[in-house]
C-alpha atoms as an extended CHARMM CRD file, in Angstrom:
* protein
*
       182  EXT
         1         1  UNK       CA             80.1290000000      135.3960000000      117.5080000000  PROA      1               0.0000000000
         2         2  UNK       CA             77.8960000000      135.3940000000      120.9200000000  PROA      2               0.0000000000
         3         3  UNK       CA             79.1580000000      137.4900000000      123.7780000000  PROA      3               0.0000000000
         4         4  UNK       CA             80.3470000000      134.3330000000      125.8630000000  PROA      4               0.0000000000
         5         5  UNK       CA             82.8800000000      133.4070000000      123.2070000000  PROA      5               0.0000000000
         6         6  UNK       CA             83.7810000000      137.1250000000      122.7350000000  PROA      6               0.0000000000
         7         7  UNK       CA             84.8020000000      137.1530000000      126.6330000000  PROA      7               0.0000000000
         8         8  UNK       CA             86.3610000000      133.8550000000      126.7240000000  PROA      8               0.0000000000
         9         9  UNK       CA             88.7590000000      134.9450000000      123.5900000000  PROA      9               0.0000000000
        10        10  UNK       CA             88.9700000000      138.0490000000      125.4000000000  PROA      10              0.0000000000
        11        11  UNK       CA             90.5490000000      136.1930000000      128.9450000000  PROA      11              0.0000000000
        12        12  UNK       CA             92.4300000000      134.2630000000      127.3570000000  PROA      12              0.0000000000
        13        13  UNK       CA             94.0880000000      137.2990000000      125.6740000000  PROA      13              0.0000000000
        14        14  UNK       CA             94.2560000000      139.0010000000      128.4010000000  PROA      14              0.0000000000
        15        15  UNK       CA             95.9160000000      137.0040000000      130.7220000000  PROA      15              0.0000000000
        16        16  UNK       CA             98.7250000000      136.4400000000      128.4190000000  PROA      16              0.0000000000
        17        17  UNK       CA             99.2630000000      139.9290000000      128.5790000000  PROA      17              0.0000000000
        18        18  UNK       CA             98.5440000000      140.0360000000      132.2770000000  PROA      18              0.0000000000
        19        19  UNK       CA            101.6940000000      136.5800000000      132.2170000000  PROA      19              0.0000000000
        20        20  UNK       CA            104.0610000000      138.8450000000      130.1810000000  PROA      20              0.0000000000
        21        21  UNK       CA            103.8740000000      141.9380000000      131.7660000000  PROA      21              0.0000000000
        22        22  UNK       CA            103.2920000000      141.3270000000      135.6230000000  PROA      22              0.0000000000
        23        23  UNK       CA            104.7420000000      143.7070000000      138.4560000000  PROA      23              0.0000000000
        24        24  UNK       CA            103.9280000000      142.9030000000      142.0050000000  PROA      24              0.0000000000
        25        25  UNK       CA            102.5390000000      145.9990000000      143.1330000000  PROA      25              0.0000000000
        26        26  UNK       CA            100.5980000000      147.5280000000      146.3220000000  PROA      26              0.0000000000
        27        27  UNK       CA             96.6980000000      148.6780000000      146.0180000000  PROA      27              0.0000000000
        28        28  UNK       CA             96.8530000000      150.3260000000      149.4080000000  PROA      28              0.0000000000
        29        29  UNK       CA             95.6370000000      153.6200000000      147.6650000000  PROA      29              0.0000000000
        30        30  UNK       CA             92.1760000000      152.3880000000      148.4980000000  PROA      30              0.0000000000
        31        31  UNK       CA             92.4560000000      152.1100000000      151.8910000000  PROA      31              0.0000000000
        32        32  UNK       CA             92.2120000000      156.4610000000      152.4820000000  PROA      32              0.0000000000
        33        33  UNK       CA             88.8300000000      156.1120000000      150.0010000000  PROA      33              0.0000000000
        34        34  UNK       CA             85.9330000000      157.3640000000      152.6060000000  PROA      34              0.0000000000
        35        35  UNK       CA             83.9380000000      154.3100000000      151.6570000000  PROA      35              0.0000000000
        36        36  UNK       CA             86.8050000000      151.9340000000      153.4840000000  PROA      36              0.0000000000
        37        37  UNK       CA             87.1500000000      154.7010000000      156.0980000000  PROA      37              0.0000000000
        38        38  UNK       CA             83.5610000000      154.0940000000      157.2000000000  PROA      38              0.0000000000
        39        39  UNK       CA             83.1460000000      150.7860000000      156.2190000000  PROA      39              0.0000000000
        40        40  UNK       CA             82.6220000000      148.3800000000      158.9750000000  PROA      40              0.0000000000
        41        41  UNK       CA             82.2630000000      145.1870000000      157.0840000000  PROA      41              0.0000000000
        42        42  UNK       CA             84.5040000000      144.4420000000      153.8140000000  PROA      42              0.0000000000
        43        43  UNK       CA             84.7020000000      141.2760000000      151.4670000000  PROA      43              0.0000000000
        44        44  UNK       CA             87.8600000000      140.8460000000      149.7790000000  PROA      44              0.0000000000
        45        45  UNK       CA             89.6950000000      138.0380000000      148.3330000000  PROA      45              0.0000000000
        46        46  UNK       CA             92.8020000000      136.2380000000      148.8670000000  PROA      46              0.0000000000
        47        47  UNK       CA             95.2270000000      136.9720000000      145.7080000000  PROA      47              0.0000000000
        48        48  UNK       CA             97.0720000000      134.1350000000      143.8520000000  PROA      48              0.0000000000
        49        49  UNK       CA             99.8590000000      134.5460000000      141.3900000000  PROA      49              0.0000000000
        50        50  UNK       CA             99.3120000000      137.3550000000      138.8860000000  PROA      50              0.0000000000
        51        51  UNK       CA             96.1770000000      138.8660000000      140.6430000000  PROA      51              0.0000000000
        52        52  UNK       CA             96.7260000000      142.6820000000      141.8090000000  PROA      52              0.0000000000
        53        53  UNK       CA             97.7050000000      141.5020000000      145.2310000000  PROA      53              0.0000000000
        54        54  UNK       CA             94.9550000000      141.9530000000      148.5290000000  PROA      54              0.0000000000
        55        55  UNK       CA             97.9860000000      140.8150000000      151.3730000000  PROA      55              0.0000000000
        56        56  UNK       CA             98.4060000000      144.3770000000      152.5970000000  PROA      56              0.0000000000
        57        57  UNK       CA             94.9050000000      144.9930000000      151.9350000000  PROA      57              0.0000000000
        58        58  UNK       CA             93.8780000000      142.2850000000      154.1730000000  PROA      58              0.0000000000
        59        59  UNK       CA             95.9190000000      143.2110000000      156.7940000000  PROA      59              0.0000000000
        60        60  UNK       CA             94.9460000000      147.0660000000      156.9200000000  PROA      60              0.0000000000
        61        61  UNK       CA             91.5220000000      146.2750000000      156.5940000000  PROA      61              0.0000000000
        62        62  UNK       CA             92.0540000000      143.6110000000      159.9970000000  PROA      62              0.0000000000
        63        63  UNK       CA             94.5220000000      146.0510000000      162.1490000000  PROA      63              0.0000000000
        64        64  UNK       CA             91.7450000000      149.2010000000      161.4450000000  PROA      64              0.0000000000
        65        65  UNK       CA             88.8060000000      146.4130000000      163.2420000000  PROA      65              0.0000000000
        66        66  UNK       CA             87.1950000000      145.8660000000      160.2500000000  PROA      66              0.0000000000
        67        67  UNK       CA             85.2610000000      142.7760000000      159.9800000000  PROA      67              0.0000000000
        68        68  UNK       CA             87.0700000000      140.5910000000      157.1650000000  PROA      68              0.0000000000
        69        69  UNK       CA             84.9490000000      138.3360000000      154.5160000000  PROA      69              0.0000000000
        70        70  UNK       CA             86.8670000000      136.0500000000      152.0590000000  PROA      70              0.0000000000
        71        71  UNK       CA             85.3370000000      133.8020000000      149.5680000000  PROA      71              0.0000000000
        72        72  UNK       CA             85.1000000000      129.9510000000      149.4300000000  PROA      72              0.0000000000
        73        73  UNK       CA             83.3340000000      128.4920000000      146.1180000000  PROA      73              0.0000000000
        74        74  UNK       CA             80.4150000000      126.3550000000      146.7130000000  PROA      74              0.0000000000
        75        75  UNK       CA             79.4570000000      124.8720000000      143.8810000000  PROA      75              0.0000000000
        76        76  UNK       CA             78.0700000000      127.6950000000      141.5680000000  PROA      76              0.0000000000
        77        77  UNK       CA             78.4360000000      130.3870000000      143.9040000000  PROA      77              0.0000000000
        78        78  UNK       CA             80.3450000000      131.9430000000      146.3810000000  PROA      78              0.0000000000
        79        79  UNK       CA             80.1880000000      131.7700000000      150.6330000000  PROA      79              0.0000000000
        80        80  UNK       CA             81.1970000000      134.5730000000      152.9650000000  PROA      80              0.0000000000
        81        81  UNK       CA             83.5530000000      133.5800000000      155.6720000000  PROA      81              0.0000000000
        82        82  UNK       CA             85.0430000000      135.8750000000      158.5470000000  PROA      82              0.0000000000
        83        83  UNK       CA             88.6450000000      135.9500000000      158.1510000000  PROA      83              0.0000000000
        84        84  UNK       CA             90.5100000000      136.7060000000      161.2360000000  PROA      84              0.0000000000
        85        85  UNK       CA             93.9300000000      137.4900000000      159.1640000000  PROA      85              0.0000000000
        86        86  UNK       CA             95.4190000000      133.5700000000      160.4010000000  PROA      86              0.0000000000
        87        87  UNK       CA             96.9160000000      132.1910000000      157.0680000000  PROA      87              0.0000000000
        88        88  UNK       CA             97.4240000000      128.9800000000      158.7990000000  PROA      88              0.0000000000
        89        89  UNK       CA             93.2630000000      128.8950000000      158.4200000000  PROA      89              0.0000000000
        90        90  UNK       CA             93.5060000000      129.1290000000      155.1230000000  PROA      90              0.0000000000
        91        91  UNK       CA             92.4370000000      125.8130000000      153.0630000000  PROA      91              0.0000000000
        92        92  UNK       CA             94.2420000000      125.6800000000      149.2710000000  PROA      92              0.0000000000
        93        93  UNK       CA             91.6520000000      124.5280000000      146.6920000000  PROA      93              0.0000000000
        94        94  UNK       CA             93.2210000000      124.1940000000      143.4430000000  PROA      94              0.0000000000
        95        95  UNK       CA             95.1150000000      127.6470000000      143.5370000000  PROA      95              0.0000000000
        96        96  UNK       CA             92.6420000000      129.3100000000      146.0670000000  PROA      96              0.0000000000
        97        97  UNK       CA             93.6660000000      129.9770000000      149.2210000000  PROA      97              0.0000000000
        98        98  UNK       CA             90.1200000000      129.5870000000      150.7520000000  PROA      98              0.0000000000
        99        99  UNK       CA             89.0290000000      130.4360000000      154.8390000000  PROA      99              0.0000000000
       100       100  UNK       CA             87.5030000000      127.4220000000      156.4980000000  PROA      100             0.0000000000
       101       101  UNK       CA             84.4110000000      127.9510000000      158.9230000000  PROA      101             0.0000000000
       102       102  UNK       CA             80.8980000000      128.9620000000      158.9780000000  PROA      102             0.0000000000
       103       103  UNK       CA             79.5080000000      130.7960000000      156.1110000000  PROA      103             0.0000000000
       104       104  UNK       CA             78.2730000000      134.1870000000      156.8170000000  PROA      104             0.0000000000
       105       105  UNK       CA             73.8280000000      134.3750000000      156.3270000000  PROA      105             0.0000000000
       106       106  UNK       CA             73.0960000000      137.8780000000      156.4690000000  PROA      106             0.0000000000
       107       107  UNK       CA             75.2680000000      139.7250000000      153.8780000000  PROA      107             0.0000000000
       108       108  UNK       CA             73.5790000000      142.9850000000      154.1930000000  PROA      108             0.0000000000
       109       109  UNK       CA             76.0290000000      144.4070000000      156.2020000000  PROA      109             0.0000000000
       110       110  UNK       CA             78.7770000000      144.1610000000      153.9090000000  PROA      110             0.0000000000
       111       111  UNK       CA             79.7680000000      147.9180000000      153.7170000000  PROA      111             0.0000000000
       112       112  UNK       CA             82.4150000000      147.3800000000      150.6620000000  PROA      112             0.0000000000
       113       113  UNK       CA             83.1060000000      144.4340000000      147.8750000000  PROA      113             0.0000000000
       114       114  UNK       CA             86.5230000000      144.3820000000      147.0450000000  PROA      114             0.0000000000
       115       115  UNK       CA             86.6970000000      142.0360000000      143.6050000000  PROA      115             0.0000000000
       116       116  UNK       CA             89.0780000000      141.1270000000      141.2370000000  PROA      116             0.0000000000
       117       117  UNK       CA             89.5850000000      141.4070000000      137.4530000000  PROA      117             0.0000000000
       118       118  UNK       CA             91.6480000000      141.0520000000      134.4600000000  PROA      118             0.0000000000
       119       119  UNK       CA             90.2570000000      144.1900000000      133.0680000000  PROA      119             0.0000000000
       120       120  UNK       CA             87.6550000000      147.0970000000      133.4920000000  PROA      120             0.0000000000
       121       121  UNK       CA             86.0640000000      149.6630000000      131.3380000000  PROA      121             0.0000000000
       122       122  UNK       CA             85.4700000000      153.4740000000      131.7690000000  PROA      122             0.0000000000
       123       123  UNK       CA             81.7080000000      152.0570000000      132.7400000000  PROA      123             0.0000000000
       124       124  UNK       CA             82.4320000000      149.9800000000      135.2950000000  PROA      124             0.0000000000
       125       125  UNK       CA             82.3110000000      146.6750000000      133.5830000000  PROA      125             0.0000000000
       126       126  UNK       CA             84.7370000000      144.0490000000      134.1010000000  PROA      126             0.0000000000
       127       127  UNK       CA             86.8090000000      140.7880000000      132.8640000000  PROA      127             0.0000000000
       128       128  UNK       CA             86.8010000000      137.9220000000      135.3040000000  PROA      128             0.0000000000
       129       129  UNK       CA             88.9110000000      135.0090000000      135.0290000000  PROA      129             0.0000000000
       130       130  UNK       CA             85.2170000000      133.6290000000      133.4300000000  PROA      130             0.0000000000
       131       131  UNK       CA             83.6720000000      131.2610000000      136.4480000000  PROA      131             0.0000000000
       132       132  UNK       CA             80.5650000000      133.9630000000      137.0760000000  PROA      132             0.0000000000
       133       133  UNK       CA             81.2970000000      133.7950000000      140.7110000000  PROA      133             0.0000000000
       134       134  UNK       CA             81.5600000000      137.3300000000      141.4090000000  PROA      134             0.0000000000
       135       135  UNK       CA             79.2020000000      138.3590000000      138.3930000000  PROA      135             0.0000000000
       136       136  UNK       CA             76.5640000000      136.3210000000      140.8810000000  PROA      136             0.0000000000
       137       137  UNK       CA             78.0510000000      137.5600000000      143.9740000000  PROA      137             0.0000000000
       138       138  UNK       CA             77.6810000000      141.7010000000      142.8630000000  PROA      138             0.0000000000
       139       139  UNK       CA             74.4160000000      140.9970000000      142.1140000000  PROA      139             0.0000000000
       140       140  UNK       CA             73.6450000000      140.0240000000      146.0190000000  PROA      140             0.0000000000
       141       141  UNK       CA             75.8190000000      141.9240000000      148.0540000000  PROA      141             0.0000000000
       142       142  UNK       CA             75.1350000000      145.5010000000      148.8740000000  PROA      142             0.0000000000
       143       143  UNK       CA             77.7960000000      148.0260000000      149.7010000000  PROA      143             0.0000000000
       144       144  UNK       CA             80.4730000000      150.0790000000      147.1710000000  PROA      144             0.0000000000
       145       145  UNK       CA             81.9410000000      147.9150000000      144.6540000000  PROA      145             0.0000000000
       146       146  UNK       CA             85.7100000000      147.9060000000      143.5010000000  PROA      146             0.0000000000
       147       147  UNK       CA             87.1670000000      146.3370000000      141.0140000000  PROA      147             0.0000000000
       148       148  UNK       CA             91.4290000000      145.9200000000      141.9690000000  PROA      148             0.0000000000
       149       149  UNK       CA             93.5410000000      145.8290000000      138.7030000000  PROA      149             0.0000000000
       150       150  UNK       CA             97.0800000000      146.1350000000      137.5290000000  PROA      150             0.0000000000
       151       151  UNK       CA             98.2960000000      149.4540000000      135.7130000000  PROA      151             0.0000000000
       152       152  UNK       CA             97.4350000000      149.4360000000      131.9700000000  PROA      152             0.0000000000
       153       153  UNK       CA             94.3010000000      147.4930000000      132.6750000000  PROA      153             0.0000000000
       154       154  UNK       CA             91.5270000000      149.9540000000      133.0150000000  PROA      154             0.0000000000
       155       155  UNK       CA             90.8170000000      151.0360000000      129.0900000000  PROA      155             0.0000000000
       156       156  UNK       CA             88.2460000000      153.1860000000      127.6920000000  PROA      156             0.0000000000
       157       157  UNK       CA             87.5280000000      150.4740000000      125.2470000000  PROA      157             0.0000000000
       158       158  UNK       CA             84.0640000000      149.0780000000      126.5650000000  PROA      158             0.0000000000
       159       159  UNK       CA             83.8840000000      145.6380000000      127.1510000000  PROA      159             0.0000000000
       160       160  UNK       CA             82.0280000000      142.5150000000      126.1100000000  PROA      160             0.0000000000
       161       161  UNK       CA             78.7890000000      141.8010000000      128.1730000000  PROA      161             0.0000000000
       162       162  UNK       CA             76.0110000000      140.1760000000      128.7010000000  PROA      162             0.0000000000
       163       163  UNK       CA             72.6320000000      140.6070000000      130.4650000000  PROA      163             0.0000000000
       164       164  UNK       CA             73.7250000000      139.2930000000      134.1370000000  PROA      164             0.0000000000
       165       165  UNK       CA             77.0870000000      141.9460000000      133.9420000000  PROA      165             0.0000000000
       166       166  UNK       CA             77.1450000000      144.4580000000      137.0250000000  PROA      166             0.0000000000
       167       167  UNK       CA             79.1880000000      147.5650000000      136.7480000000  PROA      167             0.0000000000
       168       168  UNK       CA             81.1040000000      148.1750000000      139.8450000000  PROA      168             0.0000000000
       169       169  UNK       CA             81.3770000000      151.5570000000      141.7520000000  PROA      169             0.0000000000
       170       170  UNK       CA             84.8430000000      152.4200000000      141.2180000000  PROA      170             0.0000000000
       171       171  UNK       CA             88.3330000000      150.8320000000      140.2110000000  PROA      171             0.0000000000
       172       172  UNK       CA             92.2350000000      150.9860000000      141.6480000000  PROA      172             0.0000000000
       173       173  UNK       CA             95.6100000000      150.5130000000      140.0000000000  PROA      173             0.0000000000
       174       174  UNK       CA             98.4010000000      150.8240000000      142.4840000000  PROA      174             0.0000000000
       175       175  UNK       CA             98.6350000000      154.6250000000      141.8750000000  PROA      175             0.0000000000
       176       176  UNK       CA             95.1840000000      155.4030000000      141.2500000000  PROA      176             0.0000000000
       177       177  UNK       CA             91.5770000000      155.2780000000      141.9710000000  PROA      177             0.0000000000
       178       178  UNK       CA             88.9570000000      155.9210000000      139.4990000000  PROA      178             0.0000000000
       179       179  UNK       CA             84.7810000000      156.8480000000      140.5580000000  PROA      179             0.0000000000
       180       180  UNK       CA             82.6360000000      155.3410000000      137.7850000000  PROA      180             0.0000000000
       181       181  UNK       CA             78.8770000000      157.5590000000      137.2790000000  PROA      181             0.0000000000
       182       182  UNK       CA             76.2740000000      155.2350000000      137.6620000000  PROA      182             0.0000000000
């Protein structure tokens, strides 16, 4: 079995578990991480349903003058718009709540990624929900990368992967935040 069919068994798993055993929850802990403390500009995402939630995230991030960068797909990859924290601005594609307005060019400010994932390994390596939109987006944005995911879903089993795979820089549950070496 190829590693693309590996990871799509894997999801599909995965969020069943993710479905059965969901807690809303509060990833604030990354907010004291010096990387967030100095960061100027942050990309985040707007969370949907099950997804470790980025509302209070968002807001911190926007009340501490940070500049704010959420996600709207393109076709087969991903735009950067400022968000000024006005959910009214906020277009729903399918189950994305997406910003409307000019994408951002230069991404090489971006200071910290903030991504989601179903799960992540004691490498760094993650489980997306399986588009490749932030697997292409990691590889072209600079900055500290961190993966937010519920409790029980960072495992020291290592994960299926494939050539274009990026490890991020660190991980958060609600009640903690783990460094990866790299």
């Amino acid at each position: 079995m190829n590693q693309s069919t590996v990871k799509r068994e894997l999801r599909e798993r995965l969020r069943r578990e993710r479905r059965q055993k969901f807690i809303p929850s509060n990833f604030s802990i990354i907010l004291n991480s010096p990387e967030i403390l100095a960061a100027k500009t942050v990309t985040s995402y707007y969370s949907y349903g099950e997804e470790p939630s980025t509302r209070e995230i968002n807001r911190a991030l926007l009340k501490a003058g940070k500049s704010l960068l959420l996600p709207r797909v393109n076709g087969e990859h991903l735009d950067w718009i400022e968000w000024n924290g006005d959910e009214n601005s906020l277009k729903i594609t399918h189950k994305l709540s997406e910003p409307v307005g000019e994408p951002i060019q230069d991404l090489s400010t971006v200071d910290v990624m903030i991504v989601p994932a179903l799960h992540i390994d004691q490498e760094g390596y993650r489980i997306g929900q399986g588009g490749g939109y932030y697997d292409r987006a990691l590889s072209y944005i600079p900055g500290w990368k961190i993966g937010l995911v519920h409790a029980g879903e960072l495992t020291s089993e290592i994960l299926p992967r494939e050539e274009h795979d990026i490890p991020l820089n660190a991980a958060a549950t609600p009640s903690i935040l783990v460094r990866f070496k790299g």
